[in-house]
C-alpha positions as CSV (number, residue, x, y, z in Angstrom):
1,X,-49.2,119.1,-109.6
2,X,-46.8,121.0,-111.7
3,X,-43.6,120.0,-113.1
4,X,-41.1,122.4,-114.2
5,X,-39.5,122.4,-118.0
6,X,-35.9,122.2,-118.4
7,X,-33.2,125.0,-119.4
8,X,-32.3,124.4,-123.2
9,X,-28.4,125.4,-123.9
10,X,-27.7,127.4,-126.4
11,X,-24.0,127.2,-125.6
12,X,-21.3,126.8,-129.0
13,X,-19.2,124.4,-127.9
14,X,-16.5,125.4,-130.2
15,X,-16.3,128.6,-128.4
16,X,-15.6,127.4,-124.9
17,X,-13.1,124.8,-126.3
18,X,-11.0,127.1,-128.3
19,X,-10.2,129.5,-125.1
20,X,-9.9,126.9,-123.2
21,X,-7.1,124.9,-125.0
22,X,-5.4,127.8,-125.8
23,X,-5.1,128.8,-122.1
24,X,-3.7,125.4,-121.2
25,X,-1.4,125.8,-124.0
26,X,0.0,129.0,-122.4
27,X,0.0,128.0,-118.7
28,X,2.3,124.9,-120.2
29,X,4.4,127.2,-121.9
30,X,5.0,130.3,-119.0
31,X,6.4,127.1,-117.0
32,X,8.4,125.7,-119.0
33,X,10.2,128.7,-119.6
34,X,10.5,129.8,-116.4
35,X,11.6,126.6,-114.6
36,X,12.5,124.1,-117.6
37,X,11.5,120.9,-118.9
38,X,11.2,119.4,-115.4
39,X,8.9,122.7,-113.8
40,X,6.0,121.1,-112.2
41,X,3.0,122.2,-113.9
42,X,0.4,124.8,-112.0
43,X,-2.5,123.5,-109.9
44,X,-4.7,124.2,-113.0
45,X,-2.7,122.6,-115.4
46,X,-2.7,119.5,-113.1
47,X,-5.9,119.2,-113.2
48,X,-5.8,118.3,-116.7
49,X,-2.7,116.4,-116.7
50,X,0.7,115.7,-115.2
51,X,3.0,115.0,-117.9
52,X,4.6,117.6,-120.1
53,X,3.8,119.5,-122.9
54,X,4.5,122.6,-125.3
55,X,3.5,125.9,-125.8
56,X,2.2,125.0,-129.5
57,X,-0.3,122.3,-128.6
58,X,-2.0,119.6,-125.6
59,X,-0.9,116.5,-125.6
60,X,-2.6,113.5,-126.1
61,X,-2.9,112.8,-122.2
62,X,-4.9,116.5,-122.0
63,X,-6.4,116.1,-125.4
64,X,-8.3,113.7,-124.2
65,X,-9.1,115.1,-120.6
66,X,-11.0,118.2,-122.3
67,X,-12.5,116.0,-124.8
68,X,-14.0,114.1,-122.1
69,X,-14.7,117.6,-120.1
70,X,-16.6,118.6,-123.1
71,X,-19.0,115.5,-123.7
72,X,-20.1,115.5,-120.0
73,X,-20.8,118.6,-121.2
74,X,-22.9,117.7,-123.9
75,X,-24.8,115.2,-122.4
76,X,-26.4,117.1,-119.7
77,X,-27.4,119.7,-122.4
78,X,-29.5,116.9,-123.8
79,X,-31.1,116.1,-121.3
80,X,-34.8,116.1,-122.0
81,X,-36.2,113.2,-119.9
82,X,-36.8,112.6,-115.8
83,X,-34.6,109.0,-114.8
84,X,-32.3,108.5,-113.0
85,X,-29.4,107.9,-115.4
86,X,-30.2,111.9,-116.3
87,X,-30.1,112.5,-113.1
88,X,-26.6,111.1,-113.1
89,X,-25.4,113.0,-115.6
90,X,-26.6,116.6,-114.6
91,X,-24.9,116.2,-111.4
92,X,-21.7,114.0,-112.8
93,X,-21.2,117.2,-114.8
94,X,-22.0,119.4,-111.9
95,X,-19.2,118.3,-109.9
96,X,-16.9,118.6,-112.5
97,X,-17.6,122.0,-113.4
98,X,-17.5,122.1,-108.9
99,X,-13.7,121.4,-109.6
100,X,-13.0,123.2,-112.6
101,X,-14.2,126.4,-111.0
102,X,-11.8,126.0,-108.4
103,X,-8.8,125.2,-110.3
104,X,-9.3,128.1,-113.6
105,X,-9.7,131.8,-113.0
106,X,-12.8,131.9,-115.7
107,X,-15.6,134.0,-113.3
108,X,-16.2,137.3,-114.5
109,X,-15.4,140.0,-112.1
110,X,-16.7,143.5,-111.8
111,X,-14.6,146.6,-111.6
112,X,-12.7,146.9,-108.7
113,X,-13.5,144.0,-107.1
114,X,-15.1,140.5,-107.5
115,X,-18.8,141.7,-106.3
116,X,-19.9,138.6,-105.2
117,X,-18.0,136.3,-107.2
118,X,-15.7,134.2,-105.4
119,X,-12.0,134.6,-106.5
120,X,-9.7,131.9,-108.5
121,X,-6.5,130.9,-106.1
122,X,-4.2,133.5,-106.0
123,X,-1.5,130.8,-107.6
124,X,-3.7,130.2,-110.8
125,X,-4.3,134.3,-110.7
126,X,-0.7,134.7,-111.2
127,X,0.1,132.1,-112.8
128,X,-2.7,132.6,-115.2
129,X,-1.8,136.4,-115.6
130,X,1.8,135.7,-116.1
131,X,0.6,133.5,-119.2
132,X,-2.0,136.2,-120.8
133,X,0.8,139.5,-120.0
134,X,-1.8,140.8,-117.5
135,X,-5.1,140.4,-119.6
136,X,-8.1,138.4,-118.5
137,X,-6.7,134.8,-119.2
138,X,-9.9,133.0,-119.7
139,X,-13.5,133.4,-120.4
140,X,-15.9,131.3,-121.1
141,X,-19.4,132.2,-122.4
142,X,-22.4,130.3,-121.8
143,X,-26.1,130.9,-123.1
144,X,-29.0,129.3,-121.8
145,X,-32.9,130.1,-122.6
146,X,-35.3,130.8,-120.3
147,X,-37.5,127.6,-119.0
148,X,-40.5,129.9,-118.6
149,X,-40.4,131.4,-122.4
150,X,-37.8,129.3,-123.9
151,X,-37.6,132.4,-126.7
152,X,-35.8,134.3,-124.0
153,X,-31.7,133.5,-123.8
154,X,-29.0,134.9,-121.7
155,X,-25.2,135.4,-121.6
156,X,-22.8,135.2,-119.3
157,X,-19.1,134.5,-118.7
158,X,-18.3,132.0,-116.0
159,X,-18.9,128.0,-114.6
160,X,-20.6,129.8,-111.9
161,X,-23.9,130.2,-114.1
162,X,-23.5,127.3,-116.1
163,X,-23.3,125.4,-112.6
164,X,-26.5,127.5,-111.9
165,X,-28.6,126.1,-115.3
166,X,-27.3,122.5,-114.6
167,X,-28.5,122.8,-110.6
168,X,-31.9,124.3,-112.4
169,X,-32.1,121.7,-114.6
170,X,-31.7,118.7,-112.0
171,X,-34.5,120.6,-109.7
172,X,-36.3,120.8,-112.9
173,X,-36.1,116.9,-113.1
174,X,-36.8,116.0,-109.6
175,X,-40.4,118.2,-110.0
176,X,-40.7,115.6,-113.0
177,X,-40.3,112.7,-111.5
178,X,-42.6,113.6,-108.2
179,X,-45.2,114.5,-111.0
180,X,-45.0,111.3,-112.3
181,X,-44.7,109.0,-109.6
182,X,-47.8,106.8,-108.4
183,X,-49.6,108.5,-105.4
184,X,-52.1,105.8,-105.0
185,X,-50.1,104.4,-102.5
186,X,-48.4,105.7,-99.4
187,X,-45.5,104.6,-100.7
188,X,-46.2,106.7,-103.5
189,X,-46.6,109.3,-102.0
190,X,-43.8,109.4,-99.7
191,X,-41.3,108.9,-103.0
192,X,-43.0,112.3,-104.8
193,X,-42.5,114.2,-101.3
194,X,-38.9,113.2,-101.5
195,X,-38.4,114.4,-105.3
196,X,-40.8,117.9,-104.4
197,X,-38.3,118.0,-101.7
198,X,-35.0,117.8,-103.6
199,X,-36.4,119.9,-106.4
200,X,-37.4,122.6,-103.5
201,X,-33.4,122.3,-102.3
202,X,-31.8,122.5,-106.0
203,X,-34.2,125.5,-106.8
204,X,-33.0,127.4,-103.2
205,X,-29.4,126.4,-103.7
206,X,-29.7,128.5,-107.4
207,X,-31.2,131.4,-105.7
208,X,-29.1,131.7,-102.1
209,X,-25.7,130.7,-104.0
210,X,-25.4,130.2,-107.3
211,X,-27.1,133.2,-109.1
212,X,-25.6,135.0,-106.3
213,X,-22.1,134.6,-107.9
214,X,-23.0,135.8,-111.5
215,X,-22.9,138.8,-112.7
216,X,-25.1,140.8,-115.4
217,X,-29.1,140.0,-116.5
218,X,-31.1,137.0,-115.9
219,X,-33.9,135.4,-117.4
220,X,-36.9,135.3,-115.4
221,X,-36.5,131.8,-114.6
222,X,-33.3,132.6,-113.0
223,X,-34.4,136.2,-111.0
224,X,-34.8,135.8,-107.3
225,X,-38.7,136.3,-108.2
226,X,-38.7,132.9,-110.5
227,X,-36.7,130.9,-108.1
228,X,-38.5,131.6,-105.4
229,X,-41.7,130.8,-106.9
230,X,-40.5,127.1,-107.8
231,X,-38.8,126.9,-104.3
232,X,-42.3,127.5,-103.0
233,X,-44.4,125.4,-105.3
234,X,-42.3,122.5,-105.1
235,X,-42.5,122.7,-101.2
236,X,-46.1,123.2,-101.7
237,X,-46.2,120.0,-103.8
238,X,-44.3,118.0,-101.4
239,X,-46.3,119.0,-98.1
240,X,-49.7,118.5,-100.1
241,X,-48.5,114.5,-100.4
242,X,-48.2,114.5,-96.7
243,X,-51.5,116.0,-96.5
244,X,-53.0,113.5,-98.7
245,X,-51.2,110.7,-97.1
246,X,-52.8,111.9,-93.6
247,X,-56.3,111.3,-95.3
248,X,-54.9,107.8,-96.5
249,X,-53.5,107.0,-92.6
250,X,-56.9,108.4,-91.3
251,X,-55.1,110.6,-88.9
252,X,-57.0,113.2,-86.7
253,X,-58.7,115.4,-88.0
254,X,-56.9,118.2,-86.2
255,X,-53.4,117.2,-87.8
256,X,-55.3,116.6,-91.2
257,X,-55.9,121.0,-91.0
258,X,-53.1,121.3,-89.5
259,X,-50.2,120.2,-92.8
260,X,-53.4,121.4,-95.1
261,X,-52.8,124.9,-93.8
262,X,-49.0,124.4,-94.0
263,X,-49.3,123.8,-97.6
264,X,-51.6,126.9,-98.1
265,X,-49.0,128.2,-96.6
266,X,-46.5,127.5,-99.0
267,X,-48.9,128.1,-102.1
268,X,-49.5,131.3,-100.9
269,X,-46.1,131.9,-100.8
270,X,-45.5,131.3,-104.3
271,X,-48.4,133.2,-105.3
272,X,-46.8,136.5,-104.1
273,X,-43.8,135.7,-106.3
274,X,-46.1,134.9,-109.0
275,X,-48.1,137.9,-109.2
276,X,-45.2,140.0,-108.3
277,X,-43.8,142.7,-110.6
278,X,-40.8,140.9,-111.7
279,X,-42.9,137.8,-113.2
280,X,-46.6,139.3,-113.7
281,X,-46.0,140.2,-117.4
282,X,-43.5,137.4,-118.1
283,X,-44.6,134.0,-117.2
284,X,-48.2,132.6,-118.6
285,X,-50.6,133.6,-116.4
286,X,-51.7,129.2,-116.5
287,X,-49.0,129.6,-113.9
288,X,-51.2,132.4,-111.4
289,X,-54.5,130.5,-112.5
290,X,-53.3,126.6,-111.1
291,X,-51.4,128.3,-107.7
292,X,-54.9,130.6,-106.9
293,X,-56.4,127.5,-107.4
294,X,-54.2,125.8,-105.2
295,X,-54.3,128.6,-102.3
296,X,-58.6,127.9,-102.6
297,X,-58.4,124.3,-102.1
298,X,-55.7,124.5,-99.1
299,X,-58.3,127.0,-97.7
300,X,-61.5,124.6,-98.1
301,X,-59.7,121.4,-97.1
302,X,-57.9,123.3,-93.7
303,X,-61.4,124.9,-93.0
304,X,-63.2,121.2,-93.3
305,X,-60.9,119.6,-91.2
306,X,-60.8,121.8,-88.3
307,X,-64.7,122.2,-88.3
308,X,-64.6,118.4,-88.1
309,X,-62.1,118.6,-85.2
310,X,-64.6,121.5,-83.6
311,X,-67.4,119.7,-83.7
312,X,-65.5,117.2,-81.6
313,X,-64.9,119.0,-78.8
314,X,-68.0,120.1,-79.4
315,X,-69.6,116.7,-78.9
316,X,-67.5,116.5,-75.9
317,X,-68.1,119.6,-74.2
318,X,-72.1,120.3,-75.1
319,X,-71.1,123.8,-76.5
320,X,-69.4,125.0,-79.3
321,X,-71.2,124.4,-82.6
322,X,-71.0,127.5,-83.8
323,X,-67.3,127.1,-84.9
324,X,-68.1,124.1,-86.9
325,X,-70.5,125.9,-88.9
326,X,-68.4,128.6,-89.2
327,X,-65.4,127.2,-90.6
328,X,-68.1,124.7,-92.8
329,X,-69.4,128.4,-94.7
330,X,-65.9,129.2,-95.0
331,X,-64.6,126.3,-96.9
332,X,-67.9,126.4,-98.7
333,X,-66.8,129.7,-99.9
């Protein structure tokens, strides 16, 4: 079974911080002057902190806020290793990024419209564009490499994709931990199912609403091609543990062919992307090698089981051994 590699960042943190104090700096400043020293701050400003402050500089209060905004940041970009205090940190930083999004009018929009991008609050909008004179208030730029050919980077303005990498990454570490955990054991195996399983839902969530919210080119990893690929695989992965935990149970043979062919299903699935134009001459072809491999053993073990649950009726009936040899050939093939 396969585990997926992480996103690297590639992200200057000194260019998302300087934009970003700066902006907080100006909301500070367009309220003050409009409603005093005792305005209460905007919703984004809030966010940050609820004292005071000036147009020339944060205060310590929000100093501290984005210094602390900034090191979740940095932890989950090193990331390297499946556990579950990584796991923590991917998805402590992903809900902060969850509420920064909502609160800072950062996503990049295309002309005339958002195209897909959900808007800021109209009250940070005008607040934001009261502050900047009508320009773009803020924007944030954030590179990540491609997990497939890590020499491949893109960039794009918005939390929306940097959300996007950090949900990739987590899936990425779930697919980790199922490869590593003990399937010896039904226990075992029902623990990797769950982690294929989680992996499968970060990878979908990427592709049906994360990258759908960013704008501009993607690495493979990141097309609708590469996610659904890993979608696939890792629901592959996690039905082929219920398969081999049938065999462990001794269940019927019947139901044995019956989750084998659900996870030829699957690897079949992720085959087509794989071979598909998008990914063909991008990925290693390792990756089109293991999945054929995985579609031909799927195919043997569903034909073996069901000509074992043939040739009981068979048995039962007097008639009907021509099936079992049938399907026997096939897996043989």
């Amino acid at each position: 079974m396969l585990g997926i590699g992480f996103k690297l960042s590639d992200t200057p943190l000194a260019t998302l911080r300087r934009p970003l104090q700066e902006f907080i700096a100006r909301e500070y400043a367009a309220e003050l002057s409009e409603g005093g020293t005792h305005q209460q701050p905007t919703r984004s400003s809030s966010w940050l902190s609820s004292s005071s402050s000036t147009a020339a500089a944060l205060t310590s209060t929000q100093q501290d806020t984005v210094d602390k905004f900034f090191q979740l940041k940095t932890d989950a970009d090193l990331v390297r290793t499946p556990s579950a205090i990584s796991r923590h940190v991917l998805l402590r930083y992903f809900a902060q990024l969850e509420r920064f999004g909502t609160r800072f009018p950062c996503e990049a929009s295309a002309p005339g419209g958002t195209a897909g991008v959900a808007p800021a609050s109209s009250t940070a909008v005008a607040s934001a564009t009261r502050a900047s004179g009508g320009s773009p208030p803020l924007r944030l730029q954030f590179t990540w490499n491609d997990s497939f050919c890590p020499r491949k980077k893109i960039t794009q303005v918005g939390v929306r994709f940097e959300q996007a990498a950090v949900m990739f990454n987590y899936g990425a570490l779930e697919s980790q931990l199922g490869v590593q955990t003990d399937r010896t054991s039904a226990d075992g195996l029902k623990a990797a199912c769950k982690h294929f399983m989680l992996a499968a839902g970060a990878f979908a969530r990427v592709k049906d609403e994360l990258v759908a919210q960013c704008l501009g080119a993607r690495t493979p990893d990141m097309s609708a091609e590469g996610l659904g690929l890993l979608t696939y695989l890792m629901l592959a992965q996690a039905q082929a543990c219920f398969y081999e935990k049938s065999i462990k149970d001794q269940m019927k043979d019947g139901i044995k062919a019956k989750l084998a062919h659900q996870a030829l299903e699957y690897y079949s699935s992720a085959l087509t992307y794989c071979n598909s134009s998008a990914l063909s001459g991008t990925i290693d072809r390792t990756w089109s090698i293991h999945v054929a491999f995985q579609v031909r053993c799927m195919t043997a073990a569903t034909q073996y089981w069901q000509a074992k649950a043939s040739k009981e009726v068979a048995l039962a009936r007097g008639i009907g051994y021509g099936e079992e040899i049938a399907r026997l050939r096939a897996a043989e093939d």
